[in-house]
Z-matrix of the N, CA and C atoms (Angstrom, degrees):
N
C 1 1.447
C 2 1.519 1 107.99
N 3 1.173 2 138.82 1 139.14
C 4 1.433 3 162.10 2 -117.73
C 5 1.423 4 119.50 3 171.23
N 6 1.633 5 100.75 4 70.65
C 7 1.537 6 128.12 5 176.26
C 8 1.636 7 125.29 6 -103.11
N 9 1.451 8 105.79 7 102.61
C 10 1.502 9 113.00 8 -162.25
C 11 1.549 10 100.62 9 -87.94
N 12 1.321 11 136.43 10 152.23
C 13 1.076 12 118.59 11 -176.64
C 14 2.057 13 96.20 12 -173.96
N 15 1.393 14 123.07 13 170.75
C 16 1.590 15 118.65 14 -156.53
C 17 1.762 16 110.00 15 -150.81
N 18 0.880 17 110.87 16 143.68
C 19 1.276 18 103.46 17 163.53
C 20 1.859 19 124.24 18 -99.87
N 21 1.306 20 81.46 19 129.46
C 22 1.498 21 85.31 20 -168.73
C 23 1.569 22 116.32 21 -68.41
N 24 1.449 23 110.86 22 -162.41
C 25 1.795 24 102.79 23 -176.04
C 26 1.837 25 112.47 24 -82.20
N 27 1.610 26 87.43 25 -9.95
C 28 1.698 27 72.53 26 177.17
C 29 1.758 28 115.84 27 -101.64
N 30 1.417 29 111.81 28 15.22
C 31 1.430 30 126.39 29 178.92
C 32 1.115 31 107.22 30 86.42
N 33 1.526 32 136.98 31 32.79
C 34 1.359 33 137.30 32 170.36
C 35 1.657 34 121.44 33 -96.54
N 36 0.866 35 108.86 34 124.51
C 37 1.678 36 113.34 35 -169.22
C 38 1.756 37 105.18 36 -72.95
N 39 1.427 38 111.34 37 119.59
C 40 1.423 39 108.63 38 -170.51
C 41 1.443 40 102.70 39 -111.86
N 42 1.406 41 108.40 40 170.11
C 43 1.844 42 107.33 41 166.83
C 44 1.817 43 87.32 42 -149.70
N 45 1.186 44 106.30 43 160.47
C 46 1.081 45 129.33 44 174.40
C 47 1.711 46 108.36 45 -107.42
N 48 1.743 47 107.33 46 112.92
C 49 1.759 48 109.15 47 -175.46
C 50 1.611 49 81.65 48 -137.11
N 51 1.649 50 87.30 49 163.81
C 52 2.120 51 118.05 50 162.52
C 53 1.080 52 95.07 51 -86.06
N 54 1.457 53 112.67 52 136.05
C 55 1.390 54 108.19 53 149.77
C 56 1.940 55 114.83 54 -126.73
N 57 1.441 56 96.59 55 134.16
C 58 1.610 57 87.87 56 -163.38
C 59 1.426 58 89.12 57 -123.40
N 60 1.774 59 100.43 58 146.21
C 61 1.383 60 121.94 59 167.55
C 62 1.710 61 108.73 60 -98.29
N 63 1.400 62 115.59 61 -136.80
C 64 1.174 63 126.64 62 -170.06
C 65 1.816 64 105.22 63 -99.24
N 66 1.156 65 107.17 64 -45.07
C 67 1.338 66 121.01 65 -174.93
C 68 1.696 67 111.34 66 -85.44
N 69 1.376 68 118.46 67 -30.25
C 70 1.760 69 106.11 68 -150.65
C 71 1.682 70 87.62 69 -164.52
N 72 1.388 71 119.46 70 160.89
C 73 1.318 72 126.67 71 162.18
C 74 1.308 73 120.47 72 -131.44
N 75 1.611 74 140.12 73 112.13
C 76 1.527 75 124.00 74 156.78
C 77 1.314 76 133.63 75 -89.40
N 78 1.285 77 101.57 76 164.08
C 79 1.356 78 113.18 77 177.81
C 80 1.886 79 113.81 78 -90.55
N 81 1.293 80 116.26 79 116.24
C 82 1.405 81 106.80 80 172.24
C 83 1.732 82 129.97 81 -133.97
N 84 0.693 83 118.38 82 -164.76
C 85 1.723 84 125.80 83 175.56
C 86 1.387 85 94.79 84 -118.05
N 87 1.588 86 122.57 85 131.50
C 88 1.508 87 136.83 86 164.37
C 89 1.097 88 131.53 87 -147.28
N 90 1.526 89 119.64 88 129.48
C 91 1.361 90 127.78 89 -148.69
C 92 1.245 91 105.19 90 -101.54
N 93 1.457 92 120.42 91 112.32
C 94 1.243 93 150.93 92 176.79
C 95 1.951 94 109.62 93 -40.75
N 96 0.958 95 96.24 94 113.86
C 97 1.258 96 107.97 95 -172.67
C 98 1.623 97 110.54 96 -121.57
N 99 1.459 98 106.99 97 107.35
C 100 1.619 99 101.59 98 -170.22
C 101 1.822 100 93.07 99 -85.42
N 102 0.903 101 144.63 100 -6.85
C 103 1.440 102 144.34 101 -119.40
C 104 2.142 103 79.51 102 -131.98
N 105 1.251 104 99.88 103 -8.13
C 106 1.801 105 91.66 104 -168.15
C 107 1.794 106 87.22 105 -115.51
N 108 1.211 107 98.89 106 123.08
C 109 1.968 108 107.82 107 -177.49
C 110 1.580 109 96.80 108 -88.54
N 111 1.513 110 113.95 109 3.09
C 112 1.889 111 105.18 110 175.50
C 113 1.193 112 107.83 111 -86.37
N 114 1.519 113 116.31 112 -161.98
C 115 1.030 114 96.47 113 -159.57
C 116 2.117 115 75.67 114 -126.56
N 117 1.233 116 140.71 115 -66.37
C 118 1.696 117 119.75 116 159.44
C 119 1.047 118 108.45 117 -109.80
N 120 1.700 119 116.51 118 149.94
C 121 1.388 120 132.98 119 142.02
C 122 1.463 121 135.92 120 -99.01
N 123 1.483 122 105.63 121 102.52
C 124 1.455 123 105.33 122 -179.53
C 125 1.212 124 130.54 123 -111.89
N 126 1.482 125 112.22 124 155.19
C 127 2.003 126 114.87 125 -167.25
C 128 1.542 127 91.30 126 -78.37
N 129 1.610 128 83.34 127 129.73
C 130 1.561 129 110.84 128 168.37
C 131 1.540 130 106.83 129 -41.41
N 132 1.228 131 140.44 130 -20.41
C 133 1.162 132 136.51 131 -179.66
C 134 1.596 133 127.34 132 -68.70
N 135 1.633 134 85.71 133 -24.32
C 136 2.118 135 94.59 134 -162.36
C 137 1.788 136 80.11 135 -121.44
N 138 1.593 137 136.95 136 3.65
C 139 1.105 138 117.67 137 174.91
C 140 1.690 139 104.90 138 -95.53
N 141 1.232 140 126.44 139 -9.18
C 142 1.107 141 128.04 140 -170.73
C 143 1.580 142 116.34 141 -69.06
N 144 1.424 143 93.69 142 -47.24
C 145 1.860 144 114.03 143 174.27
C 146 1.715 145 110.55 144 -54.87
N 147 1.412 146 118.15 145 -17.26
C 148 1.966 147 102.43 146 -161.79
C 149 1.283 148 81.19 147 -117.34
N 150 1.516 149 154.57 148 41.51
C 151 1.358 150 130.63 149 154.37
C 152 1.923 151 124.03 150 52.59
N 153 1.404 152 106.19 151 33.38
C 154 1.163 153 96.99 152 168.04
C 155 1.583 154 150.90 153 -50.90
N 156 1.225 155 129.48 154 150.78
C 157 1.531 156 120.97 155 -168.90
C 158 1.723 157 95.69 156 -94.40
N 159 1.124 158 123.73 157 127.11
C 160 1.381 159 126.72 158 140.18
C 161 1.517 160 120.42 159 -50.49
N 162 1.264 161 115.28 160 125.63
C 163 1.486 162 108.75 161 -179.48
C 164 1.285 163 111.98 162 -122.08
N 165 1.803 164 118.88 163 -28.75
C 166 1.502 165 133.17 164 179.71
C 167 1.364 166 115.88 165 169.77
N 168 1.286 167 131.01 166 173.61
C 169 1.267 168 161.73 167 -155.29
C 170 1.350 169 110.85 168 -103.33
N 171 1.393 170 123.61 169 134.40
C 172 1.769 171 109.89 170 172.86
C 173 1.547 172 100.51 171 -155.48
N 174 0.965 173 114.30 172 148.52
C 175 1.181 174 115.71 173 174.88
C 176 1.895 175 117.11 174 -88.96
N 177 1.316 176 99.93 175 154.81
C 178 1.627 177 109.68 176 167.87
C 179 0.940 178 112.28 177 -146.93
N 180 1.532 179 105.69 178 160.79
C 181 1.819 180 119.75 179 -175.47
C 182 1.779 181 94.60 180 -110.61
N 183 1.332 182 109.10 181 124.04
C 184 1.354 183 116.71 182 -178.39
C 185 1.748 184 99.25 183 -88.02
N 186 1.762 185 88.44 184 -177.81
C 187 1.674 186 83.50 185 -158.90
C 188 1.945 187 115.43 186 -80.58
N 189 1.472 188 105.27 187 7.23
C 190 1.166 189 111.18 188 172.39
C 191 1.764 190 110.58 189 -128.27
N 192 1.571 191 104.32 190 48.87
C 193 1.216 192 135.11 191 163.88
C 194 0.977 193 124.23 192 63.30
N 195 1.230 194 126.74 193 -19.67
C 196 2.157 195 142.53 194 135.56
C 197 1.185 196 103.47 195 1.87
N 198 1.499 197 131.08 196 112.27
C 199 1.036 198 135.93 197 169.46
C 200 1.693 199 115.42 198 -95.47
N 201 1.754 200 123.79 199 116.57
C 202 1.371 201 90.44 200 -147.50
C 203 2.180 202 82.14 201 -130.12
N 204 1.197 203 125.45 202 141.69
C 205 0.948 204 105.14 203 177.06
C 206 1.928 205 119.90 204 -89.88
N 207 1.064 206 99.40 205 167.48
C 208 1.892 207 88.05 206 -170.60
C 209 1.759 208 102.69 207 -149.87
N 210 1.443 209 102.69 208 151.29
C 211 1.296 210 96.24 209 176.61
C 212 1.474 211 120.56 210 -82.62
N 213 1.166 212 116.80 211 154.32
C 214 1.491 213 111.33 212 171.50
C 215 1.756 214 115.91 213 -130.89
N 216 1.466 215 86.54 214 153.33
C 217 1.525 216 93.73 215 -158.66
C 218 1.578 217 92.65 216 -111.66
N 219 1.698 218 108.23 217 157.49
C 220 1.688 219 119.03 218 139.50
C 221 1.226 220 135.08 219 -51.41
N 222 1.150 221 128.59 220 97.69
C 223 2.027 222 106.23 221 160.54
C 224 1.662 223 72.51 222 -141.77
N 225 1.901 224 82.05 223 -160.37
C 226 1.602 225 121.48 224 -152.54
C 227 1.231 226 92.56 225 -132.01
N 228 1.558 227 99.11 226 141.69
C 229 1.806 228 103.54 227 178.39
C 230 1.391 229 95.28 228 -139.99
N 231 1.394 230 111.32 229 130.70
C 232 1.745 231 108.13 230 167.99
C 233 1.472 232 117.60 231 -110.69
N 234 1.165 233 111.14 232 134.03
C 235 1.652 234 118.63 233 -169.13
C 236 1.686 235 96.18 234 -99.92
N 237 1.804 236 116.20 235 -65.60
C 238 1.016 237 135.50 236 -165.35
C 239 1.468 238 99.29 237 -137.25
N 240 1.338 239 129.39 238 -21.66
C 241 1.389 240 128.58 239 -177.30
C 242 1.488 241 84.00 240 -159.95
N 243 1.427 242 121.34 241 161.96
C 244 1.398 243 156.84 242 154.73
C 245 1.348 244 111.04 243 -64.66
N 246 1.307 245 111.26 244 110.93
C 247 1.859 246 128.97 245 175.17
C 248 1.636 247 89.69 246 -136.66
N 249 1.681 248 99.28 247 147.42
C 250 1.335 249 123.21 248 142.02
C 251 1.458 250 119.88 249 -46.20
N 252 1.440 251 111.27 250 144.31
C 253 1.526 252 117.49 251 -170.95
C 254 1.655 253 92.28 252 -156.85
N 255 1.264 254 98.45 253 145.06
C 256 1.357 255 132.77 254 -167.21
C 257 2.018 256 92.24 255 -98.25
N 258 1.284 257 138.01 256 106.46
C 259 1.380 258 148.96 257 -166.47
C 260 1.485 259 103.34 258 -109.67
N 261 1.492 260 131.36 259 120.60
C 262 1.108 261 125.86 260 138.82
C 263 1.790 262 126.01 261 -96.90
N 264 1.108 263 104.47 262 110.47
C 265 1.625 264 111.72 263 157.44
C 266 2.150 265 114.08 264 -26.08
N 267 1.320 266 85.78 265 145.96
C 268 1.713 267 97.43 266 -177.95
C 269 1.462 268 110.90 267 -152.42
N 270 1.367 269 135.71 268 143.69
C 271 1.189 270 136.36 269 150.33
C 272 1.711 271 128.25 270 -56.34
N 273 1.332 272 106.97 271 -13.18
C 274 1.114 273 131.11 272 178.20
C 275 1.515 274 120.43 273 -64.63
N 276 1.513 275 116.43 274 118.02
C 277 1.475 276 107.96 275 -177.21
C 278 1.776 277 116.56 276 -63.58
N 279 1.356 278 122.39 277 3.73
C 280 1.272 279 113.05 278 -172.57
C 281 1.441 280 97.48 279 -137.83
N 282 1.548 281 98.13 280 139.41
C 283 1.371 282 118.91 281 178.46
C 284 1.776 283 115.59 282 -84.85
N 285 1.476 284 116.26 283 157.70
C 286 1.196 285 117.80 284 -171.60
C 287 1.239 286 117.27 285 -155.01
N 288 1.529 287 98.25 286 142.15
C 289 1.766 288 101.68 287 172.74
C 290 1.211 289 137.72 288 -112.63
N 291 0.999 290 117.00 289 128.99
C 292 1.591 291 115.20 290 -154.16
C 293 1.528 292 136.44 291 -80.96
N 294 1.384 293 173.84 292 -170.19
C 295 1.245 294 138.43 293 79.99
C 296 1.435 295 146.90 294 46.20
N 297 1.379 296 76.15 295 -73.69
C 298 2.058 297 94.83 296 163.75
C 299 1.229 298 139.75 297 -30.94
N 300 1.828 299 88.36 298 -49.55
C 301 1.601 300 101.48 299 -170.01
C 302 1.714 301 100.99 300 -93.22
């Protein structure tokens, strides 16, 4: 497996993955987040377009200890091959990858 990936200008380690729902798939840049035990977080903006499945609810402890619960959806994320991924929605303009995966 042969994963190229950069740090951006604010020192964030990025990779470039697909992420596909039911309806549509994009292509994006996502900043590696060891600090997130999910597996992606994406802005409600670019999750709306791929038809995601709701599957359940989970809670998280944010980074100023807020425990907040959130829904989580189905899609597909390909790094090097295509796996199922567990997606939480964010208000946040930047998407992220977690731990998980």
């Amino acid at each position: 497996m042969n994963l190229n990936g950069y740090v951006d200008e604010l020192g964030q380690a990025r990779i470039s993955v697909t992420i596909r729902g039911f309806r549509s798939a994009i292509r994006l840049d996502v900043a590696i987040d060891t600090a997130f035990s999910g597996d992606i977080c994406l802005p409600i903006h670019l999750a709306t377009q791929l038809g995601l499945e709701l599957i359940t609810t989970q809670h998280f402890e944010l980074a100023d200890g807020a425990i907040k619960e959130e829904l989580v959806f189905l899609g597909f994320v390909t790094l090097s091959e295509e796996k199922p991924a567990a997606i939480v929605l964010t208000d946040s303009p930047d998407a992220l990858l977690g731990v998980g995966l």
